[in-house]
C-alpha positions as CSV (number, residue, x, y, z in Angstrom):
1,X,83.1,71.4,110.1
2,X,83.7,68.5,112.5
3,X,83.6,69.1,115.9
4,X,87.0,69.7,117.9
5,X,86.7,67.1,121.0
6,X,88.8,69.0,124.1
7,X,89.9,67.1,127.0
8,X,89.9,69.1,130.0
9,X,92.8,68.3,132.3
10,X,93.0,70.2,136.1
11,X,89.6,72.2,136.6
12,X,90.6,74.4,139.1
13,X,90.9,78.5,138.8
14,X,92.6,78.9,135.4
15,X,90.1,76.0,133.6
16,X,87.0,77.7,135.3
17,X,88.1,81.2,134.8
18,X,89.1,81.5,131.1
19,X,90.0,78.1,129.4
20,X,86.2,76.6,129.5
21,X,83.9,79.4,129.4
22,X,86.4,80.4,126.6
23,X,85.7,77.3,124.8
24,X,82.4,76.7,125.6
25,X,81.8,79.5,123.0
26,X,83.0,78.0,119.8
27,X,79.9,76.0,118.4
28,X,82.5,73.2,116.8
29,X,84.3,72.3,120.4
30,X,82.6,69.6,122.1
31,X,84.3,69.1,126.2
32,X,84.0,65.7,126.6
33,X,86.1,65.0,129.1
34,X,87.9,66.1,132.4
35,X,89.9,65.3,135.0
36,X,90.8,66.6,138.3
37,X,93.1,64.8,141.3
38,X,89.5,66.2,143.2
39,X,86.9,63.8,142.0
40,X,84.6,66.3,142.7
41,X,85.8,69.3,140.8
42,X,86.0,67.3,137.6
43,X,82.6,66.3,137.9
44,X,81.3,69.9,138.7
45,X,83.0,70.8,135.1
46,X,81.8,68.3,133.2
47,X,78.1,69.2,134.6
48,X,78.7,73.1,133.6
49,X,80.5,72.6,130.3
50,X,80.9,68.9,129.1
51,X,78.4,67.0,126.8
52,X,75.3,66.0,129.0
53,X,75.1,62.6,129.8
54,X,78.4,61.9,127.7
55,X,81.3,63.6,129.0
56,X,84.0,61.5,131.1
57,X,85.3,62.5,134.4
58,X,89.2,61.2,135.3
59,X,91.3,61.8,138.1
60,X,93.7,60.3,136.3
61,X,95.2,62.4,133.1
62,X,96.9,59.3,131.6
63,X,93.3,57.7,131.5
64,X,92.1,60.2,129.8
65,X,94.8,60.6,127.4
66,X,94.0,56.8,126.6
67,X,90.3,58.0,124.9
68,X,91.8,58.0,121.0
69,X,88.2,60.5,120.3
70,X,90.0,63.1,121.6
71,X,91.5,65.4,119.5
72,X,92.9,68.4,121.9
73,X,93.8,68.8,125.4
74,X,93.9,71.8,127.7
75,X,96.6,71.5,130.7
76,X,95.6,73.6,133.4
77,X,97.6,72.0,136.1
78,X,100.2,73.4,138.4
79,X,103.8,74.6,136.8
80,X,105.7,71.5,137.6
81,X,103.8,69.2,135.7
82,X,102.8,71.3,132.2
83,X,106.0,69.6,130.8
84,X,105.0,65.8,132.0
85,X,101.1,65.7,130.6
86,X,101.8,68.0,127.9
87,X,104.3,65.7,126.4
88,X,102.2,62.4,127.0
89,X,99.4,64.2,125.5
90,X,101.0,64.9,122.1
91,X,102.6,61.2,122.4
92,X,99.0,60.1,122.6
93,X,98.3,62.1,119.4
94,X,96.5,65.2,121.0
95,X,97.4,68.5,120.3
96,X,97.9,70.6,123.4
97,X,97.2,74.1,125.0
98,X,99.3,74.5,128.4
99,X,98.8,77.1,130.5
100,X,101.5,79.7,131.1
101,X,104.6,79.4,131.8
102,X,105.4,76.8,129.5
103,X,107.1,74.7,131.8
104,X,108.9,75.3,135.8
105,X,111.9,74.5,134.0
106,X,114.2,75.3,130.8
107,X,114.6,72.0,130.6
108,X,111.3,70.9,130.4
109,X,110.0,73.8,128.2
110,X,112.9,72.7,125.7
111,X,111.7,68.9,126.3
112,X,108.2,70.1,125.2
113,X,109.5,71.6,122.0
114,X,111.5,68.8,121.1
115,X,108.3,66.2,121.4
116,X,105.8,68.5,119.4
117,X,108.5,68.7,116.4
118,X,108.9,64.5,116.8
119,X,105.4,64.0,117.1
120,X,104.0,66.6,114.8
121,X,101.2,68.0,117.3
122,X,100.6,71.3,117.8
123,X,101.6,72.8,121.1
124,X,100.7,76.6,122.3
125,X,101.0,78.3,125.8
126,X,98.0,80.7,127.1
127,X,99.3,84.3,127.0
128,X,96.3,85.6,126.2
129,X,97.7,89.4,126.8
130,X,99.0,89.1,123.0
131,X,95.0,89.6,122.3
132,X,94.2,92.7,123.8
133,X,93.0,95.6,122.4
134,X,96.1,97.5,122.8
135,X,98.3,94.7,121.9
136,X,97.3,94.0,118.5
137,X,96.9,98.0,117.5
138,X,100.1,98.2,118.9
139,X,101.7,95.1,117.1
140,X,100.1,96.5,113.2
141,X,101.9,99.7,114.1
142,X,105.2,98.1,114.6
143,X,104.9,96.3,111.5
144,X,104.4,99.2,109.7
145,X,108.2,100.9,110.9
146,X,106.4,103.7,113.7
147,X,108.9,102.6,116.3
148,X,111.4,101.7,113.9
149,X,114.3,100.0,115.3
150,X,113.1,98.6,119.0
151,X,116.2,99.0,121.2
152,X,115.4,99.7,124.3
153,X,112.1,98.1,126.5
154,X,110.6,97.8,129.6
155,X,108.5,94.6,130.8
156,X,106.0,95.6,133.6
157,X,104.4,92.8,136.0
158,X,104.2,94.7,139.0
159,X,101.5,94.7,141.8
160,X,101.9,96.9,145.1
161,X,99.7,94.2,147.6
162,X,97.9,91.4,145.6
163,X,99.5,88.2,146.6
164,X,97.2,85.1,145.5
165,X,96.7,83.3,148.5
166,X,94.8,80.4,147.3
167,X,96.1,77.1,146.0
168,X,99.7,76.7,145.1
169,X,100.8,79.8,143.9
170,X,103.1,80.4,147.6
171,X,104.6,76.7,146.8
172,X,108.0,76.9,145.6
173,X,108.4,73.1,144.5
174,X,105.1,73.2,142.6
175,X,105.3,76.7,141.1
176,X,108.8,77.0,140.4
177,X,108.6,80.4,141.8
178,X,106.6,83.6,142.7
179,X,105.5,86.6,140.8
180,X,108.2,86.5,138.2
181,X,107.1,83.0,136.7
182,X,103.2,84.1,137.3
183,X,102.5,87.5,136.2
184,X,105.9,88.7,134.9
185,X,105.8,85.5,132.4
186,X,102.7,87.3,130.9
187,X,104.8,90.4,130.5
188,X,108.0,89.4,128.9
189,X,106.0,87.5,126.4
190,X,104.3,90.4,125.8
191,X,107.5,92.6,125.0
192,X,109.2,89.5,123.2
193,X,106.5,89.5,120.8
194,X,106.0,93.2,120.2
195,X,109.8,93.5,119.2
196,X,110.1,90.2,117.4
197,X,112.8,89.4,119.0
198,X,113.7,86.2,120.3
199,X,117.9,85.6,121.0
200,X,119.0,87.0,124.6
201,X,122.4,87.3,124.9
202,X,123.1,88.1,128.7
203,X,121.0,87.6,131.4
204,X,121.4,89.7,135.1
205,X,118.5,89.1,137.7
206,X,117.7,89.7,141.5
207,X,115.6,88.6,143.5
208,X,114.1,89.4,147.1
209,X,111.5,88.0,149.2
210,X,111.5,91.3,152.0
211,X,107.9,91.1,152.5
212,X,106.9,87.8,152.9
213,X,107.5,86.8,156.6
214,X,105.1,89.3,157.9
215,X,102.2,88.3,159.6
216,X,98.5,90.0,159.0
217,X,100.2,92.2,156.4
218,X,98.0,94.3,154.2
219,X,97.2,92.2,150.9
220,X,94.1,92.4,148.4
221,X,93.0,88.7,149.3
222,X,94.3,88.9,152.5
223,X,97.0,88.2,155.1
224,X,98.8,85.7,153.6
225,X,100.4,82.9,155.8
226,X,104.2,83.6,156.0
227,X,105.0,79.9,156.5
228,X,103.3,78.7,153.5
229,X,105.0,81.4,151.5
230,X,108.4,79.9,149.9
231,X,108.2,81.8,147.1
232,X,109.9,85.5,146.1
233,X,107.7,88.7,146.6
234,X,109.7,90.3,143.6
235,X,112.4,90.2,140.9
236,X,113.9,92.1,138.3
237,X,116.0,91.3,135.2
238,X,118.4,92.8,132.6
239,X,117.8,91.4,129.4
240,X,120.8,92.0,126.8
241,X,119.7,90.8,123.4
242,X,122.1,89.4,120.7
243,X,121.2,92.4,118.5
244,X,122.3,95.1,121.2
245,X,118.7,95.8,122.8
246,X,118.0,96.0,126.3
247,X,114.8,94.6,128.4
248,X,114.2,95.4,131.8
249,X,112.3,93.0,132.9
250,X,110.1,93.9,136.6
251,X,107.9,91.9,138.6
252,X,106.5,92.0,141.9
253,X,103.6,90.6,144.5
254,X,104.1,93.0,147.1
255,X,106.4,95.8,146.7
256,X,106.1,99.5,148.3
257,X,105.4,101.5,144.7
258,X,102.3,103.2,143.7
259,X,103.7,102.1,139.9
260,X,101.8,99.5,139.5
261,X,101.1,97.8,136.0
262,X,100.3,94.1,134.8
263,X,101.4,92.7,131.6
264,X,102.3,95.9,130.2
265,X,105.1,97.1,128.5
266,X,106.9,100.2,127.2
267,X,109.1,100.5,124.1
268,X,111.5,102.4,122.6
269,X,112.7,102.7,118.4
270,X,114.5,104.7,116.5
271,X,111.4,106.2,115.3
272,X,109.1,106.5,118.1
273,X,108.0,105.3,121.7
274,X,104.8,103.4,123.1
275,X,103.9,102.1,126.3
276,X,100.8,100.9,128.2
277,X,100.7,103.2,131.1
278,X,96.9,104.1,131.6
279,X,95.8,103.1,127.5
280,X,98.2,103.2,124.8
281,X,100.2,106.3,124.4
282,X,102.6,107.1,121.5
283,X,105.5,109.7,120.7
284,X,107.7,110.4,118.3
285,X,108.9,113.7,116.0
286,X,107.9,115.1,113.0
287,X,109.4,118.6,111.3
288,X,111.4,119.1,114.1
289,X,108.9,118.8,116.7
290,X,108.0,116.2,119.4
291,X,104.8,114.6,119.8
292,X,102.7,111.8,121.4
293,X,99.2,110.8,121.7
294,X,96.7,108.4,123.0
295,X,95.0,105.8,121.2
296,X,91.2,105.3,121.7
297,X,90.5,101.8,121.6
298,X,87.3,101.8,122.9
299,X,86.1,99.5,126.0
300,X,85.5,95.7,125.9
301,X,87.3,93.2,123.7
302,X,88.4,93.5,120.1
303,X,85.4,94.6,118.0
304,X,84.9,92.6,114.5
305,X,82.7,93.6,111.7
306,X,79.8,91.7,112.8
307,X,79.4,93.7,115.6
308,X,80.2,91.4,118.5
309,X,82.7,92.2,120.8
310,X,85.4,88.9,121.7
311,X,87.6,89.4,125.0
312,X,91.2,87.8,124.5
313,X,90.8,84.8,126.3
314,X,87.6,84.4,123.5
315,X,90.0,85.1,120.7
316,X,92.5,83.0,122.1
317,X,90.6,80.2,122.3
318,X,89.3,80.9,118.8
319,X,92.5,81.5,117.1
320,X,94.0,78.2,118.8
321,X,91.1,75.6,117.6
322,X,91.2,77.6,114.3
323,X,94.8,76.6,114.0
324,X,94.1,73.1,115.0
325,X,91.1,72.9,112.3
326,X,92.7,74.6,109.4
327,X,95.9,72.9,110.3
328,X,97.5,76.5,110.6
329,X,100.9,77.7,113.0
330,X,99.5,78.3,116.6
331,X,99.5,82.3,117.4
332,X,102.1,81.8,120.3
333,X,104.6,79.1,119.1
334,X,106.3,76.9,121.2
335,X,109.5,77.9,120.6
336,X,108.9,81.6,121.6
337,X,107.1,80.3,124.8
338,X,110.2,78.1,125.5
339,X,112.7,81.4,125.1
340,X,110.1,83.2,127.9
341,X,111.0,80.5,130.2
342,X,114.8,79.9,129.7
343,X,114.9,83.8,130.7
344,X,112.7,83.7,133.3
345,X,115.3,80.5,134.8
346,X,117.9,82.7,134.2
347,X,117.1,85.7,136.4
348,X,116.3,83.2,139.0
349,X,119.8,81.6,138.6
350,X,121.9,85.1,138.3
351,X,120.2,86.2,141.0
352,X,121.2,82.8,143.4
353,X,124.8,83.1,141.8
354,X,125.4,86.4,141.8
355,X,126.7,85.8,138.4
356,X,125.4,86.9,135.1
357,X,123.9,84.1,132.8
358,X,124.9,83.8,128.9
359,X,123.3,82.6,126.3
């Protein structure tokens, strides 16, 4: 097989903490280049992960895109401008992986969709939650009818104090928003999947930032600076699909709950009931008498005949380059990325209008 030559584009938390170690585990990927607006961090990738002696260091992505040996690129940059590279990568003939959310805006996220059909590149977003343990046992068994008709759900993103107080996650303009584009992104797409369904209807949001002026507050990575923070502490949406189901959609920095879940979700059918709430639990009834039970999934990633364990950033990664190789649909497409983010815009825009948002 010949190798897959990745470009490596923003090497900051997200590159370092899942896309390249990720990556550099698949024998047929070869990093041979990276770029950075800091010099310095580009060069400290290309040391850990690139092709000794060989790979290039950029600190300019267009530059990069401008090397015609490279086959796929990973944008890893701040939200505003995964719409902007990701579309002058696939117009320079690479085949991208962005980083969730697809895009800051609707717009752009539609934009993106309309230049991978034009240009015939593949494009994929990294919810890597799809790959977890839980989620694919939980995916086969909604395949098979066990929830049967999935009509009611519940999207979980929600943290009590664990505000990320590094880089530009507080900045409104660069982020697009606070813990409903960041964590609750991961959940929706997530529930979106797991019901296979993909046409809201009616959108109804709010939003509050309540805890985000206060100074030395209690916070995992601590105190946060209040003047720095222009983004919402938490937001919740109503989701009305086209075929009559509801999503309520929940996501949250800081918020006084002890109900805390990330990238969770829990589902009801005609049939049965699942959610994610400590492992994954079932019910349902049978002769007349209710039930529900917990599924042992073990520890660790996804286990595979061969004995070796993968996490879901690993089988992400893998599943991607396979699709790229074997000229295969990515596992998340691009169009079911780009419905996560024109509902995620919209609970931002009920919420500023007070008015519900139709689709």
């Amino acid at each position: 097989m010949a190798d897959v030559r990745v470009g490596i584009i923003g090497c900051g938390g997200i590159a370092n903490g899942k896309h390249m170690p990720a990556l550099s585990k698949l024998k047929q990927v070869k990093m041979v280049a990276f770029c950075d607006i800091v010099e310095e961090r580009a060069r400290k990738a290309a040391s850990e992960y690139g092709v000794s002696g060989k790979s290039q260091v950029y600190t300019d992505y267009r530059k990069l895109l401008e090397d015609k040996s490279i086959d796929v690129v990973h944008v890893c940059t701040p939200n505003d401008s995964h719409a902007d590279i990701s579309i002058a990568a696939m117009e320079a003939g690479k085949h991208v992986m962005s980083e969730k959310p697809m895009a800051k805006t609707a717009a752009d996220a539609r934009r993106m969709v309309e230049v991978a059909k034009r240009t015939g590149k593949k494009l994929t977003v990294g919810y890597q939650s799809r790959y977890r343990p839980d989620s694919q046992y939980l995916k086969q068994y909604i395949q098979k009818g066990g929830l049967g008709e999935i009509y009611y759900a519940r999207a979980h993103a929600i943290r009590r104090r664990a505000v990320p107080t590094w880089g530009v996650f507080l900045d409104a303009d660069k982020q697009g928003g606070g813990p409903l584009i960041d964590i609750g992104t991961h959940a929706l797409d997530l529930t979106l999947w797991l019901m296979d369904n993909y046409e809201p209807a009616l959108v109804v949001g709010s939003v509050y930032r309540k805890l985000a002026d206060r100074k030395n507050a209690a916070n995992a990575w601590g105190p946060w600076d209040p003047k720095k923070y222009t983004v919402e502490d938490s937001a919740f949406g109503f989701i009305k699909m086209k075929n009559g189901a509801t999503i309520v959609l929940e996501a949250s920095w800081a918020l006084n709950t002890l109900d805390v879940d990330e990238a969770k979700c829990t589902l009801c059918g005609t049939e049965g009931g699942a959610d994610m709430k400590g492992g994954l639990r079932l019910n349902g009834e049978q002769f007349s008498r209710l039930w529900e039970t917990k599924v042992e999934l073990g520890t660790g990633g996804a286990a595979f005949y061969e004995g070796v364990s993968e996490k879901p950033e690993d089988i992400e990664a893998r599943q991607w380059i396979e699709a790229v190789t074997r000229n295969k649909q990515p596992t998340v497409l691009p169009e079911q990325a780009c419905t996560v983010s024109e509902i995620l815009e919209a609970i931002y825009t009920s919420a500023r209008t007070g008015q519900p948002v139709t689709f």
